[in-house]
MIKOLLUM-467452 format. One record per residue (C-alpha): residue in three letters; x, y, z; residue number from 1. Coordinates in nm, 4 decimals. Layout:
% residues N
residu:east:north:up:num
ALA:X:Y:Z:NUM;
...
This chain:
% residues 339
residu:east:north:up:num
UNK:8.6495:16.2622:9.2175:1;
UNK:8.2787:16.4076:9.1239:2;
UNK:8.2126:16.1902:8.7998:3;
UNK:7.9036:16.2860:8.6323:4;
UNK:7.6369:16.0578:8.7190:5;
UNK:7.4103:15.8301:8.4648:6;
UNK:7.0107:15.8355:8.5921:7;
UNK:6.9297:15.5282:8.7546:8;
UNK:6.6452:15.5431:8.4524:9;
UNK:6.8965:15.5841:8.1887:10;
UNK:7.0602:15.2543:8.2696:11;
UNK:6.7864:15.0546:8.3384:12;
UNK:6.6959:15.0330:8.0323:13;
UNK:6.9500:14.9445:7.8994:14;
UNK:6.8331:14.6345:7.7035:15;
UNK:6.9181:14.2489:7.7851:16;
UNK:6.9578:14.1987:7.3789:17;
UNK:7.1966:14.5308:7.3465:18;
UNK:7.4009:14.4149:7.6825:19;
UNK:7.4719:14.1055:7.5195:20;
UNK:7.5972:14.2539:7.1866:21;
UNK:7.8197:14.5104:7.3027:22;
UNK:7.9387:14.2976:7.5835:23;
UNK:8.0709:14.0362:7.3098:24;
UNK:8.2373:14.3040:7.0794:25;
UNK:8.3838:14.4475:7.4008:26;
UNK:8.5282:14.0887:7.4726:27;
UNK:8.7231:14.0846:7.1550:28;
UNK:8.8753:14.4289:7.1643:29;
UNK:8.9936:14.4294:7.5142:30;
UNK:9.1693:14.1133:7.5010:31;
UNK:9.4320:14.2164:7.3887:32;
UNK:9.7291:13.9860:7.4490:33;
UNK:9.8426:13.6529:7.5698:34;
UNK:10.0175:13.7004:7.9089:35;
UNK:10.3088:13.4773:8.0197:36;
UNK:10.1309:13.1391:8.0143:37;
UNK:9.9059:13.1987:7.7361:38;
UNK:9.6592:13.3516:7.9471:39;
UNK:9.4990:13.6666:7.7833:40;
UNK:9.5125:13.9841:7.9610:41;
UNK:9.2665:14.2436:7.9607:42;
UNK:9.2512:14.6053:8.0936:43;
UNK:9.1424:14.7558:8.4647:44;
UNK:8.8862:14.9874:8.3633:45;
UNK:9.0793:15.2744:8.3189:46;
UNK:9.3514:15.2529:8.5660:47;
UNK:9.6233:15.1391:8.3017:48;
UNK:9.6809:14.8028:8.4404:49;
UNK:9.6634:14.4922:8.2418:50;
UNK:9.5286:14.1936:8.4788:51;
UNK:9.5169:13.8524:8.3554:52;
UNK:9.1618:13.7196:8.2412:53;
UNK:9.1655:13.4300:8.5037:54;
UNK:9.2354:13.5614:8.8462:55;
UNK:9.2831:13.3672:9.1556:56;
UNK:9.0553:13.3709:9.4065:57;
UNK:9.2231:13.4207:9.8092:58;
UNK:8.9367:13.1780:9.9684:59;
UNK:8.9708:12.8409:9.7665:60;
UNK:9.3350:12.7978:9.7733:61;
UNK:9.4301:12.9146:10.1050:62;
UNK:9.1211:12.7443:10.2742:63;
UNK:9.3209:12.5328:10.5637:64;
UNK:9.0320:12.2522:10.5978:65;
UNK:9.1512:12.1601:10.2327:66;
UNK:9.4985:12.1923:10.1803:67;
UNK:9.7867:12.1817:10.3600:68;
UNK:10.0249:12.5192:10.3715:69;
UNK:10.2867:12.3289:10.1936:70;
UNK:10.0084:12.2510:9.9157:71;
UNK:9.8965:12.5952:9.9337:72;
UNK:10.1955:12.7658:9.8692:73;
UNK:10.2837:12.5735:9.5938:74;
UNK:9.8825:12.6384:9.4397:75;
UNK:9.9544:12.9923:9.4564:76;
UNK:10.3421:12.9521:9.2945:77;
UNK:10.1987:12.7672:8.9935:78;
UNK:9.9280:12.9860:8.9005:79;
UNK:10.2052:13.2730:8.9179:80;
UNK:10.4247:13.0564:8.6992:81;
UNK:10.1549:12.9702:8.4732:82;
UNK:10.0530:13.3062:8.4049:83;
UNK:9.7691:13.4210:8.6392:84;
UNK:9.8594:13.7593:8.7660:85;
UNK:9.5703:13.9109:8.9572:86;
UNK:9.5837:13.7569:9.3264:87;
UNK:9.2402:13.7809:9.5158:88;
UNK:9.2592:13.8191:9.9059:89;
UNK:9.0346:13.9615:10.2274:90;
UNK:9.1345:14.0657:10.5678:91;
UNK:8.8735:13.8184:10.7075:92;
UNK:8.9657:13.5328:10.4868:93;
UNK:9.0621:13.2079:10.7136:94;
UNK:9.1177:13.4966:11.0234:95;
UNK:9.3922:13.5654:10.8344:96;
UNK:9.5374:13.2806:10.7099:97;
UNK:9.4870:13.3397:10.3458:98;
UNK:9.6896:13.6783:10.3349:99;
UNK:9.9718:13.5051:10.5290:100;
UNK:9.9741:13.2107:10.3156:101;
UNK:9.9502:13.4141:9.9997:102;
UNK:10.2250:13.6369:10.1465:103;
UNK:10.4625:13.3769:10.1650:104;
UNK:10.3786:13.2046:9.8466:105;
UNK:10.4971:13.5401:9.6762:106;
UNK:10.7602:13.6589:9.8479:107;
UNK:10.9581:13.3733:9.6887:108;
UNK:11.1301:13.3726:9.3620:109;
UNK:11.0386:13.7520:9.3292:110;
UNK:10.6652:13.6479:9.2702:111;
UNK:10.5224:13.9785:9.4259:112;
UNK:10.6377:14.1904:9.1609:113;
UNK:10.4890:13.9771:8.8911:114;
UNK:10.1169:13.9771:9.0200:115;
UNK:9.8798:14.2209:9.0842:116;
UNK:9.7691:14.1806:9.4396:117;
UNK:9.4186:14.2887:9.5676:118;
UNK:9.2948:14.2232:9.9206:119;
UNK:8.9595:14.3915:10.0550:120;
UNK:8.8881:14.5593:10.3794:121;
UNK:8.6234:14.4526:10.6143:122;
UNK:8.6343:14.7844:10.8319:123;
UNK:8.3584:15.0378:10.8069:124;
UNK:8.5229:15.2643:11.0584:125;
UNK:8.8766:15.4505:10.9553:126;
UNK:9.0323:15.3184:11.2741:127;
UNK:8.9185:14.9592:11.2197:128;
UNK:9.0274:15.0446:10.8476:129;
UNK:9.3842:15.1147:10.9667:130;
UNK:9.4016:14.8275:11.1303:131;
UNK:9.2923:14.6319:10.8463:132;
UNK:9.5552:14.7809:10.6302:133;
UNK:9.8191:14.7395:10.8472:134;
UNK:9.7305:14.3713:10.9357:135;
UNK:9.7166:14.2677:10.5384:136;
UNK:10.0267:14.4487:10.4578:137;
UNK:10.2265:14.2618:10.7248:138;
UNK:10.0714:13.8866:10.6020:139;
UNK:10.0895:13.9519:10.2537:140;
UNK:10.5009:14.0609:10.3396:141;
UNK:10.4616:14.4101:10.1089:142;
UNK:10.4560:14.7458:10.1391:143;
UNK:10.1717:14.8649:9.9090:144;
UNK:9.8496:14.6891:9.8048:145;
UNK:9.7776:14.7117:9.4314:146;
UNK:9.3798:14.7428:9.4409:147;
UNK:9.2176:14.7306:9.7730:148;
UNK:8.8491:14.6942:9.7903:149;
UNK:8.5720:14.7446:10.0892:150;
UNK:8.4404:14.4102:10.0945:151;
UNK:8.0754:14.2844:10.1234:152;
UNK:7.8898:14.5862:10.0281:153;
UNK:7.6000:14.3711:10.0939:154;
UNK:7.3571:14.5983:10.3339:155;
UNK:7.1520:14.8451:10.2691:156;
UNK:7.3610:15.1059:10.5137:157;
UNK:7.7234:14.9674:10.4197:158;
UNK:7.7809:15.2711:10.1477:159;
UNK:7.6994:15.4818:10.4091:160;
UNK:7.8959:15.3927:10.7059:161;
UNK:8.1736:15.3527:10.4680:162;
UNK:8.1464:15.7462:10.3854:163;
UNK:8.0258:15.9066:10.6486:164;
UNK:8.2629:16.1427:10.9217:165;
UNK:8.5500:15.8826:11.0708:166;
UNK:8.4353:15.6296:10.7945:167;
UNK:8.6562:15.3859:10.6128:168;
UNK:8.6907:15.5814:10.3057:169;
UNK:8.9233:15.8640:10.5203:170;
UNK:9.1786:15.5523:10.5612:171;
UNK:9.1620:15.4618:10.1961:172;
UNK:9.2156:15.7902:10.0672:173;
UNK:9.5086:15.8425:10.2940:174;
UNK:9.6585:15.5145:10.2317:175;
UNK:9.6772:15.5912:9.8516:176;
UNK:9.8515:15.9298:9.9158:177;
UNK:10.0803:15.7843:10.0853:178;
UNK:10.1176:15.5108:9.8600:179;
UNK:10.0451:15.1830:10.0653:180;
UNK:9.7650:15.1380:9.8187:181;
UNK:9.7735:15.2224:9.4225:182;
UNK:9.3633:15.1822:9.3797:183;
UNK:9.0461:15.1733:9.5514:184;
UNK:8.6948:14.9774:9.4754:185;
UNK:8.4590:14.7744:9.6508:186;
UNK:8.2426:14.4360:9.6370:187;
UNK:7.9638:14.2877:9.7221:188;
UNK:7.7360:14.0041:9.5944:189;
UNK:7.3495:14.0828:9.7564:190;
UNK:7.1353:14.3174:9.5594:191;
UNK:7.2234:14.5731:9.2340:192;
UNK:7.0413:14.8361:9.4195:193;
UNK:7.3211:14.8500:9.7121:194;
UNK:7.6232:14.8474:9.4194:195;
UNK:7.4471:15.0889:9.2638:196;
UNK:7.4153:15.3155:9.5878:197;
UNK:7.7923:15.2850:9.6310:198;
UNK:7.8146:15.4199:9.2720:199;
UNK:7.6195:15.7057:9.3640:200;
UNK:7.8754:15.7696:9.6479:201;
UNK:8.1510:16.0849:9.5599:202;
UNK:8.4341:15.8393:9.4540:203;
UNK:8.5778:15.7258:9.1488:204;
UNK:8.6194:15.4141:9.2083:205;
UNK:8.8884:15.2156:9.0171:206;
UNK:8.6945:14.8780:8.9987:207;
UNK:8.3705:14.6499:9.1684:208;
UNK:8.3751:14.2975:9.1965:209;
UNK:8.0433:14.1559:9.1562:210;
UNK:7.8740:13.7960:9.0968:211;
UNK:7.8222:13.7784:8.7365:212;
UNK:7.7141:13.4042:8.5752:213;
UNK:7.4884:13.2148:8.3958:214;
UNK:7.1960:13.2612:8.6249:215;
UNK:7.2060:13.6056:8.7437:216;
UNK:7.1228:13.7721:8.4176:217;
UNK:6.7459:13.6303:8.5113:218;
UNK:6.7501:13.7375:8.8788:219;
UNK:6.8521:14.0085:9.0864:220;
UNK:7.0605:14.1152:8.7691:221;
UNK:7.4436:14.2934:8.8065:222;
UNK:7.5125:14.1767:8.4524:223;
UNK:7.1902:14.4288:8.3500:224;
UNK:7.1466:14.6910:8.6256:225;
UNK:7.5466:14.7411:8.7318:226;
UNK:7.7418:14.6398:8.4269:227;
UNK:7.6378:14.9443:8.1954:228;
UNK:7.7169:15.1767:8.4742:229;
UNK:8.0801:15.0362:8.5489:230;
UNK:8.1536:15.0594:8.1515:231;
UNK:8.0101:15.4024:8.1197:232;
UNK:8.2359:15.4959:8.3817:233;
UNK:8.5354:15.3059:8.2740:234;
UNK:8.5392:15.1136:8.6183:235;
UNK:8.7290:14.7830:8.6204:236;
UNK:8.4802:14.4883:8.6339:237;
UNK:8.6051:14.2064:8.8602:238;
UNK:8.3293:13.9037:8.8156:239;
UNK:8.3446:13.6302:9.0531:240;
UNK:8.0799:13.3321:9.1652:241;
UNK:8.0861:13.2129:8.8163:242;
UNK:7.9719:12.8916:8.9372:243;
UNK:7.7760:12.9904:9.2319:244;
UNK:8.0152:13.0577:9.4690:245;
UNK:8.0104:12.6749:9.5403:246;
UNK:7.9847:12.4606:9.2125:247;
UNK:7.5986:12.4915:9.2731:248;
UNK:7.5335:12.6132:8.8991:249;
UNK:7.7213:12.3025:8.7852:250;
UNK:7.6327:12.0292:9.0318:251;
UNK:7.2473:12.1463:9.0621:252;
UNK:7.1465:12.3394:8.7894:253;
UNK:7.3465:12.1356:8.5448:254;
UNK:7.5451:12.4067:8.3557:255;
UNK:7.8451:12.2304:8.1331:256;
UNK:8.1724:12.4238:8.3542:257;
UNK:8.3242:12.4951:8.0319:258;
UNK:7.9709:12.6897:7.9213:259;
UNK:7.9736:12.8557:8.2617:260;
UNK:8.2881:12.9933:8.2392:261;
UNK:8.2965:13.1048:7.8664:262;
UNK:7.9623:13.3112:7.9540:263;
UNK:8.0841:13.4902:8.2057:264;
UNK:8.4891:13.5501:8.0211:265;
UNK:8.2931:13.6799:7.7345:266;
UNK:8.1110:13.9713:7.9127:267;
UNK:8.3565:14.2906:7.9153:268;
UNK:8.5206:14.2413:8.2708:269;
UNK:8.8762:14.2851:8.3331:270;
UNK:8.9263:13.9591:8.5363:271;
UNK:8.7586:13.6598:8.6726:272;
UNK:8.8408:13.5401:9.0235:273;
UNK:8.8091:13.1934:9.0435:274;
UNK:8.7908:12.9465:9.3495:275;
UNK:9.0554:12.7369:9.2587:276;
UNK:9.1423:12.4785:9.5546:277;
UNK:9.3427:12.2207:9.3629:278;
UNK:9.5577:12.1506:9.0767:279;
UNK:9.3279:11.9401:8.9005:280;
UNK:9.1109:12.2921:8.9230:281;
UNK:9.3648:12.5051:8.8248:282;
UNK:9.4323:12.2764:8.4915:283;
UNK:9.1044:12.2412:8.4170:284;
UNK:9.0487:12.6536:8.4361:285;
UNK:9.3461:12.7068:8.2642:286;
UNK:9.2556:12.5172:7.9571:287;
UNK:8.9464:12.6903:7.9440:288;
UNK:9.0584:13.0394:7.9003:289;
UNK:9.4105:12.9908:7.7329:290;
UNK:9.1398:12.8421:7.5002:291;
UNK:8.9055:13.0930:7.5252:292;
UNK:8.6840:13.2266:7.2188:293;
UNK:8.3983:13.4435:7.2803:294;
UNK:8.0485:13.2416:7.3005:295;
UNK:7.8397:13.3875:7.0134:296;
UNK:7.5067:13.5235:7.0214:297;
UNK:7.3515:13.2047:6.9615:298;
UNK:7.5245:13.0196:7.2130:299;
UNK:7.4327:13.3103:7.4318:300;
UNK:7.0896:13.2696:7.3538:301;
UNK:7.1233:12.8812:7.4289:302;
UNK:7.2995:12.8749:7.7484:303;
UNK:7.0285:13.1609:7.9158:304;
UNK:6.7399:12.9698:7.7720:305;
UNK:6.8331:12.6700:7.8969:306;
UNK:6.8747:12.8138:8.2831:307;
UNK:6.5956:13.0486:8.3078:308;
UNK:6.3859:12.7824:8.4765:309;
UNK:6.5955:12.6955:8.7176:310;
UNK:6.7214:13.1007:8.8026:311;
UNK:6.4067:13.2822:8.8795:312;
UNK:6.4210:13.2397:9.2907:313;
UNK:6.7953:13.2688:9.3957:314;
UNK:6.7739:12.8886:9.4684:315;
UNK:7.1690:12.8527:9.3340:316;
UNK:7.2603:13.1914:9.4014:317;
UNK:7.1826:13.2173:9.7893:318;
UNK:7.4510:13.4879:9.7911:319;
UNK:7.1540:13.6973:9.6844:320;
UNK:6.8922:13.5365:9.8476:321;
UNK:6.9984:13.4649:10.1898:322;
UNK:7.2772:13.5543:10.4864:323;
UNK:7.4924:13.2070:10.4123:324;
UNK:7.7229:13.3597:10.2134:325;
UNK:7.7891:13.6358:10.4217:326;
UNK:8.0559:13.6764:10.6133:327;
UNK:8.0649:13.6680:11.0020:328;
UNK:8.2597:14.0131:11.0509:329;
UNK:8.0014:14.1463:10.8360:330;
UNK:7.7130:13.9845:10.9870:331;
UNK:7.8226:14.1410:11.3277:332;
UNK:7.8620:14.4721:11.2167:333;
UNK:7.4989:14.4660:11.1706:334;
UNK:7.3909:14.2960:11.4763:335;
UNK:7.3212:13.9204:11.2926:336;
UNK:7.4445:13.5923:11.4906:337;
UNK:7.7527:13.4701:11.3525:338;
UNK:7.6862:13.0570:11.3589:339;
């Protein structure tokens, strides 16, 4: 529960040339076999689980302004059939709607027991935590959670309302002795500094989803500051906002998708949840990594050089550099307007 601790020193300087090395070589040796559907799988950290390399992110294809429940549903059933086997969810997501609609998508055709499902809790108290738990557990129609995560680590105080007396980490705990929930981590998409604070916490976590793309490795970095820590430790590494959290990186800043995404799959993370709101999407992101060879050093070298212009002020990753992305349960816990 007490891990050792790397100084924050130590991993700083950890070098952008040596990150990119051993994050190839770790690329290779961790995928190590095509799932059902051709889709590699790699492991979660050091939990024992294999999770397919493409996850599917709980947002896109639940959001109800886009699709229809009927179209939905069957979204979720064909990236099941087609091999993708970590499911994505929050508490907050659609007030609810995604962990209902994902709950019914996989309680046919015996679905749930082929997927690893993670959903994240917005709570910071243990009571509001418990009734987080018991709210996604009734939409998503199961009776334990594979991986749930304490969502939007994104102020400076979150890790510690999260741990202090009558904090959110008492439910957690509790909840995976009594086996509603196998794992625990936590996410958040702001600043390395507050990921690494939750690091520093006395927890060993099981994984951290975190943006990792194109861009960030020139600005507010979690591919250079957080990713050396979570490997040290053996920590899953969930990456998400591949493309900006909203196609930014490949509408604006003019990043290929297919470059995009093979950047980010050939880091060493376990999975990468995708915002997949379509079947066109989930075609064209299946293709990609049942494809999937790891970018070389050159081609590295080519796809940061050409975005290091455009990445130095958070302009296409406002998820660091502003409150849009975040969440209005979040923004109220910290006294922020919520329009």
């Amino acid at each position: 529960m007490h891990p050792s601790q790397p100084s924050r020193r130590d991993f700083l300087q950890t070098t952008a040339a040596g990150l990119a090395a051993t994050s190839l070589a770790a690329a290779s040796e961790t995928t190590l076999r095509p799932a059902e559907g051709g889709i590699q799988t790699r492991p979660l950290g050091k939990t024992g689980q294999m999770v397919s390399l493409l996850g599917l992110g709980g947002h896109a294809c639940t959001n109800p302004s886009k699709l229809s429940e009927e179209k939905s549903l069957r979204l979720i059933q064909r990236a099941v059939d087609d091999g993708i086997t970590f499911m994505d969810n929050a508490w907050d997501y659609h007030n609810g709607v995604a962990e209902e609609r994902m709950g019914k998508a996989l309680a046919e055709g015996g679905r749930r027991d082929k997927v690893f499902l993670m959903t994240k809790c917005c709570g910071r108290t243990a009571q509001d935590a418990q009734s987080n738990l018991e709210d996604s557990l009734r939409r998503l129609k199961t009776d334990r959670i594979d991986l749930w995560q304490f969502h939007e680590i994104v102020y400076d105080n979150d890790p510690e309302m999260v741990f202090e007396p009558g904090g959110a980490i008492e439910t957690a705990i509790k909840a995976v002795k009594d086996g509603k929930v196998r794992y625990i981590g936590f996410t958040g998409h702001k600043d390395p500094s507050i990921h690494l604070k939750m690091l520093g916490k006395p927890y060993d976590w099981a994984s951290v989803q975190m943006p990792l793309n194109v861009l960030d490795v020139h600005y507010r970095s979690f591919q250079k500051q957080v990713l050396p820590v979570l490997l040290q430790r053996q920590i899953g590494v969930i990456a998400m906002k591949s493309l900006g959290g909203n196609g930014s990186i490949v509408t604006k800043a003019g990043v290929p998708v297919e470059d995009a995404l093979r950047y980010v799959l050939s880091l060493p993370i376990s999975t990468l949840v995708s915002g997949i709101d379509s079947e066109e999407v989930l075609d064209q992101n299946l293709k990609i990594v049942r494809e999937f060879k790891p970018i070389t050093q050159d081609e590295r070298a080519r796809i940061e050089a050409g975005t290091i212009k455009v990445a130095g002020d958070g302009r296409f990753e406002l998820f660091k550099s502003s409150k849009v992305f975040d969440g209005p349960v979040h923004r109220k816990q910290h006294g922020f307007a919520t329009d």
